[in-house]
C-alpha positions in Angstrom: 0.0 0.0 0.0 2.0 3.2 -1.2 2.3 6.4 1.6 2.7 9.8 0.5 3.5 12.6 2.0 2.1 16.1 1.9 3.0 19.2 2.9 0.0 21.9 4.2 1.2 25.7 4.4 -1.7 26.7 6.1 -1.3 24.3 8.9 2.6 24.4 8.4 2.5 20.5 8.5 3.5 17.3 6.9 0.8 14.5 6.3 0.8 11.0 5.2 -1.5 9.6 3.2 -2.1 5.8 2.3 -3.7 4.8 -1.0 -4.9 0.9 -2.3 -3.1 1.9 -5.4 -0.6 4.2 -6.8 -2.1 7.5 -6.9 1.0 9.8 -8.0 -1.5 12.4 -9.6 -3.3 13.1 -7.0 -3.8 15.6 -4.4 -5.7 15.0 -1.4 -7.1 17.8 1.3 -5.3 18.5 4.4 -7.3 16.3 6.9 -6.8 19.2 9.3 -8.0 22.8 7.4 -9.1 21.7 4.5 -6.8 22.9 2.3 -6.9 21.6 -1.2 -3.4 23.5 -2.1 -1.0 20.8 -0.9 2.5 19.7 -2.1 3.7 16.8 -2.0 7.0 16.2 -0.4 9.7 13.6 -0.1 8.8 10.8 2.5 11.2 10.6 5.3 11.4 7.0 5.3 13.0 7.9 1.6 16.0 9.9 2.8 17.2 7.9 5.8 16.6 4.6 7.7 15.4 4.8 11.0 17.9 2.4 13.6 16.3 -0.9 14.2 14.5 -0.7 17.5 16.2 -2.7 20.5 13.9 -5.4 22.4 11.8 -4.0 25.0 11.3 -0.9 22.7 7.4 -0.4 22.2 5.6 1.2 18.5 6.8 4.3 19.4 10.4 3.7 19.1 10.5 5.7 15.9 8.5 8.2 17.2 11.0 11.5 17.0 13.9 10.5 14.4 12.4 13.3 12.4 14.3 15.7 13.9 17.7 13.5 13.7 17.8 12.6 10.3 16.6 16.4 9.1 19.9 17.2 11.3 22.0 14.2 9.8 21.0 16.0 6.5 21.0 19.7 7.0 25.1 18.6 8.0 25.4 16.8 4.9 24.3 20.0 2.7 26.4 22.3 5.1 29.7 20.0 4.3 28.6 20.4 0.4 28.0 24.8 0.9 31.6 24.5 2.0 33.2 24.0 -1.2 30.8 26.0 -3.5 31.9 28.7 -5.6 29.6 31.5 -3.6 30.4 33.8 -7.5 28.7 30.5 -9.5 25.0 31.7 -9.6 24.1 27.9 -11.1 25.6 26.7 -7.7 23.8 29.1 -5.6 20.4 28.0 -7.7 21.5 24.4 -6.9 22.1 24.8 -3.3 18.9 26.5 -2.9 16.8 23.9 -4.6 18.2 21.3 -2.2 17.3 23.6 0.9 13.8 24.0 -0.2 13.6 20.2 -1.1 15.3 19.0 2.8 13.4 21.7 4.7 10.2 20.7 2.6 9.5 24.3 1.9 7.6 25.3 -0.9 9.0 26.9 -3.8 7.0 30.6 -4.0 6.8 31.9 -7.7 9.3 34.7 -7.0 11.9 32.3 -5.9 10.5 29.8 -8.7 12.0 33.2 -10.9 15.0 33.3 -8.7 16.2 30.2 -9.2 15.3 30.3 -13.3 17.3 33.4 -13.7 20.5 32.0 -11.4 20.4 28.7 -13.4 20.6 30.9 -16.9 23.9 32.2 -15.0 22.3 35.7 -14.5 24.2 37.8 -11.7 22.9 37.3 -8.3 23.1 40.6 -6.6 20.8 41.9 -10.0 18.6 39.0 -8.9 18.2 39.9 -5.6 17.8 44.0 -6.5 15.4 43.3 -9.5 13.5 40.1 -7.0 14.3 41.2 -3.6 10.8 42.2 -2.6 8.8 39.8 -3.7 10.7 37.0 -2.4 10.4 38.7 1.5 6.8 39.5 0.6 6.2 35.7 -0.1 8.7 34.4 2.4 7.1 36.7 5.2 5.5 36.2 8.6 2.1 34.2 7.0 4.1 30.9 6.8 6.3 29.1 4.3 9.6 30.4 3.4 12.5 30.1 5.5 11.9 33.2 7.9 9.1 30.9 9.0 9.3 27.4 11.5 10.1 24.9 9.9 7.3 21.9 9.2 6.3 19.6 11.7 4.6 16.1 10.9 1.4 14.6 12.1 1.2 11.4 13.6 -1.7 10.1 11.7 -2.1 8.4 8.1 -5.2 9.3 6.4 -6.7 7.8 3.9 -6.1 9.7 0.3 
């Protein structure tokens, strides 16, 4: 039975959702708002394994390695930002389509335009005049974007 996961802006959450059969086109609601605007996300279970539970160890046992393996990972892109030629703007559109992808942010049109014009090899402090405020008025205080928390995930798995 295939799980997939969805991110909710509005709730600022990550869902799971089982189907009977592979559904990759479609989009549930968010079983908490109602939202019909979600986007899907990698599933964690995808990224990294979980350690085998020791005996004595109840259900729960995997219950928090969330937080460890988005560490585990955020470390592994840090070690990568190291070497990258900060002057490269493909690098810097690389480097923030992997952020967005690990921190399961959504990708605003204005940084959608960002990251088009960096890949094309455009100069990133024109980007950044000419884009500057629409990226801060999408990435603001409402949620989503990086100024924001980051996601949390709910427990449950709802049916899609």
């Amino acid at each position: 039975m295939p799980v997939y996961e969805f991110l909710c802006a509005s709730c600022n959450k990550i869902f799971s959702f089982h189907s009977f059969k592979v559904a990759t086109e479609k989009i549930p609601e968010c079983p908490k708002c109602s939202n019909a605007d979600l986007r899907r996300v990698p599933s964690s279970f995808g990224v990294a394994t979980a350690p085998k539970a020791s005996a004595g160890q109840g259900d729960d046992a995997g219950a928090g390695l969330d937080d460890p393996r988005m560490e585990q990972e955020m470390m592994r892109f840090a070690s990568e930002l190291e070497g990258m030629d900060e002057n490269d703007p493909r690098a810097m559109a690389a480097a923030v389509r992997k952020m967005t992808e690990i921190a399961g942010e959504p990708v605003t049109p204005a940084m959608e335009e960002m990251i088009r014009r960096l890949e094309a090899g455009e100069d990133p402090e024109k980007v950044e005049e000419e884009l500057g405020d629409a990226l801060e008025e999408e990435m603001g205080d409402e949620g989503g974007g990086f100024s924001g928390a980051p996601p949390t995930r709910d427990g449950g798995l709802y049916p899609m």
